[in-house]
C-alpha positions in Angstrom: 77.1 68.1 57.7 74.2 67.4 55.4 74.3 71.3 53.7 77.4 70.4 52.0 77.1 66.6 50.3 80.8 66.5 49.4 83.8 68.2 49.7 86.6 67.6 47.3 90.1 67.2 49.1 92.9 69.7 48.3 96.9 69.1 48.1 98.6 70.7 50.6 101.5 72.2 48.8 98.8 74.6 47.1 96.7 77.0 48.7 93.9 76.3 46.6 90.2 75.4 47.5 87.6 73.7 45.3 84.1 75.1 46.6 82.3 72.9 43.8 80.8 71.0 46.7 76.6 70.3 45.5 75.4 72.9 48.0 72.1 72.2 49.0 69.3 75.0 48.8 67.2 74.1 51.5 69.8 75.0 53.7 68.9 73.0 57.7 67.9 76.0 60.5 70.3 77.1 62.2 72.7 79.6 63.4 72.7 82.6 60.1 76.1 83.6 59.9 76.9 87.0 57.9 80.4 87.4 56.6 79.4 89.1 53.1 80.5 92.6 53.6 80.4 92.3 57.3 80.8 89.9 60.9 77.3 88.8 62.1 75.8 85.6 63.9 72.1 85.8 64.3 72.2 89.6 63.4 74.4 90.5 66.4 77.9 92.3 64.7 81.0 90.3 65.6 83.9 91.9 65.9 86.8 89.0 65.6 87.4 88.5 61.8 89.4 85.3 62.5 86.5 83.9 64.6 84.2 84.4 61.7 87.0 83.1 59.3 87.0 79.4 61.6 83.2 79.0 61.8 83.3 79.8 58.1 86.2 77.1 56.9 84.5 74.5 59.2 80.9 75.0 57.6 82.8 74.9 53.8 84.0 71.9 54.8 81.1 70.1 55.8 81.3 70.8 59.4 84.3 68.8 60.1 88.3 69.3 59.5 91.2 68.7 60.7 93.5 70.9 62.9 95.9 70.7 60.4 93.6 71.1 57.3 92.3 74.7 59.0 95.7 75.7 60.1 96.6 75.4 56.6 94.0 77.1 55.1 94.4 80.3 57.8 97.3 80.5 58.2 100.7 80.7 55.7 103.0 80.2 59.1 103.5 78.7 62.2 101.1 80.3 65.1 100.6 79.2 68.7 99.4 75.6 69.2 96.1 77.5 71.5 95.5 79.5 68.5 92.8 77.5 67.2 91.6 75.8 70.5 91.2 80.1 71.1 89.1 80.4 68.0 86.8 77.8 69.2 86.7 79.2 72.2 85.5 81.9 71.2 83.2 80.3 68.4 81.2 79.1 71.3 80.9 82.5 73.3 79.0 83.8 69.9 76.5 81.0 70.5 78.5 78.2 67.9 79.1 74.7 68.9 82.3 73.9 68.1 83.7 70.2 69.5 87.2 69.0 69.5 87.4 65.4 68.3 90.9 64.0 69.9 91.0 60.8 67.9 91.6 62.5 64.0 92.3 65.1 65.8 89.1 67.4 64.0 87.1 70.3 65.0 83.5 69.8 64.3 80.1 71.5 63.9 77.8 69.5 65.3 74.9 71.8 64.9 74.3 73.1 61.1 74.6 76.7 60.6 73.7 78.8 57.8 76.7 80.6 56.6 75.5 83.7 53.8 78.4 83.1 51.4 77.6 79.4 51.3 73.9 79.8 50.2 74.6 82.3 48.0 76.5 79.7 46.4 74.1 77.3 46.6 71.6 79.6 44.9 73.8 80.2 42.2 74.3 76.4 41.7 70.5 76.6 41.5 69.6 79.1 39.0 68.7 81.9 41.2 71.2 84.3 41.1 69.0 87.1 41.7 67.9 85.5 45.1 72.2 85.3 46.1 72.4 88.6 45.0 69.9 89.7 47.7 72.5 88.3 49.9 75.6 90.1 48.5 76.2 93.1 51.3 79.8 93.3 50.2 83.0 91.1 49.9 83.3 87.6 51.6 85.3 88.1 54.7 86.1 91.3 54.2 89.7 92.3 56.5 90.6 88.9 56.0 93.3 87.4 53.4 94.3 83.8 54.4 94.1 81.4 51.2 90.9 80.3 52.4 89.6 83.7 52.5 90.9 85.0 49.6 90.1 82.0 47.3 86.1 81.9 48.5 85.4 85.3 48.1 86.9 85.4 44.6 85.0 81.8 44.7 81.6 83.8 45.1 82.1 87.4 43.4 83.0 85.1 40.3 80.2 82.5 40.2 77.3 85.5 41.2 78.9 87.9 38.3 79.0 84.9 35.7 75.5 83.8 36.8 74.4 87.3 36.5 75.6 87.7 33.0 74.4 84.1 32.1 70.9 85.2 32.7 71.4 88.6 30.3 69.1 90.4 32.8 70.1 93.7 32.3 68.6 95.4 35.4 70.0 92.4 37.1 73.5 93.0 35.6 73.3 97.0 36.0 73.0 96.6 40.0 75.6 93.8 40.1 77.8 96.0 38.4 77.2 98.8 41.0 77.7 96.0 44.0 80.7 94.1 42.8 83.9 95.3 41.4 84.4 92.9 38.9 86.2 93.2 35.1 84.1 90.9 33.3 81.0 94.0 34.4 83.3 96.6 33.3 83.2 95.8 29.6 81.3 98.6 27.9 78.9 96.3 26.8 77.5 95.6 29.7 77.8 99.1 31.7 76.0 100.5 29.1 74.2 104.6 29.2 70.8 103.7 28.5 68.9 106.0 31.0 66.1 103.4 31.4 68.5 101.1 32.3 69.5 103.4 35.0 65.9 103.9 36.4 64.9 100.1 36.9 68.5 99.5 38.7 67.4 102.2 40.8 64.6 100.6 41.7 66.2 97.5 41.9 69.1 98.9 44.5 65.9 99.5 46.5 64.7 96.9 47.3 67.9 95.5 48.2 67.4 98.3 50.7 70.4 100.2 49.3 70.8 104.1 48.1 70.3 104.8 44.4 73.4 105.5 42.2 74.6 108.9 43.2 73.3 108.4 46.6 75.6 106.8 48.5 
């Protein structure tokens, strides 16, 4: 897919995953899939985490993979062989097109979609972390802990907090530090008491169209 120029390939004896891909920004139209903090395509909830999870691993990986490259990175044991043909299945009731390739043997995307994680990666990669932190509603795939899972939302709380501190906004860095639990924001430094501090991040929780400290 043309939203993620390259994908680095990954040893299977390790569950780890390299999301250093060059992300573009201007992201085709398409299908908006929501997986910080919550299960959305096209704003309509979506209740299957593992459904979310597929569509996700697919779009990371350019819109094409393997059977075997997604099994590995959902699953840490053997499951059904309809497993994923279910997830797909399913990936097209939400409104997803999801092909099977039998020759490679690959699941594909043939239609880009707009995963949030994803661009909030890709504005990070551009110098705007304020803009992926209007994004952030909460962890990446929340409910889910395959390695894939696990590895891009630590993948994207660690790139938006580093970014964040990078740009020594301090409003900035006072409402990250309220949205993502993170121990590089819970140095004292950066915390900080200053009460003016507190009213800007205030505002600034606001027009994220979230509760002021205190409120929640």
């Amino acid at each position: 897919m043309a939203y993620i120029e390259k994908m680095f390939s990954v040893s299977p004896a390790l569950p780890h995953f390299d999301f250093d891909a060059q992300l573009r920004v201007d992201l085709p139209a398409g299908s908006q899939i929501s997986v910080l903090g919550r299960f959305e395509v096209d704003g309509r909830p979506v209740t299957s985490s593992r459904t979310m999870e597929f569509i996700t691993a697919l779009a990371a990986a350019g819109g094409s993979m393997s059977r075997d490259g997604l099994h590995h990175r959902m699953y840490e044991r053997d499951v059904s062989a309809s497993t994923l043909p279910t997830l797909a299945y399913r990936a097209r009731k939400l409104g997803i097109a999801v092909h099977y390739v039998a020759p490679g043997r690959r699941y594909v995307l043939p239609e880009p979609v707009a995963v949030d994680a994803l661009t909030a990666l890709a504005l990070v990669e551009a110098g705007r972390p304020a803009d992926a932190l209007l994004l952030y509603q909460g962890p990446c795939l929340p409910e889910c802990d395959s390695p894939f899972a696990v590895s891009l939302r630590h993948k994207v709380e660690d790139r938006l907090v580093r970014a964040v501190l990078d740009s020594g906004d301090q409003e900035l860095i006072k409402v990250t530090s309220r949205l993502i639990d993170h121990w590089e924001l819970a140095e004292p430094a950066v915390t900080g008491d200053d009460p003016c501090s507190a009213v800007l991040s205030d505002s600034y929780l606001r027009s994220l169209g979230l509760p002021p400290a205190g409120r929640r």
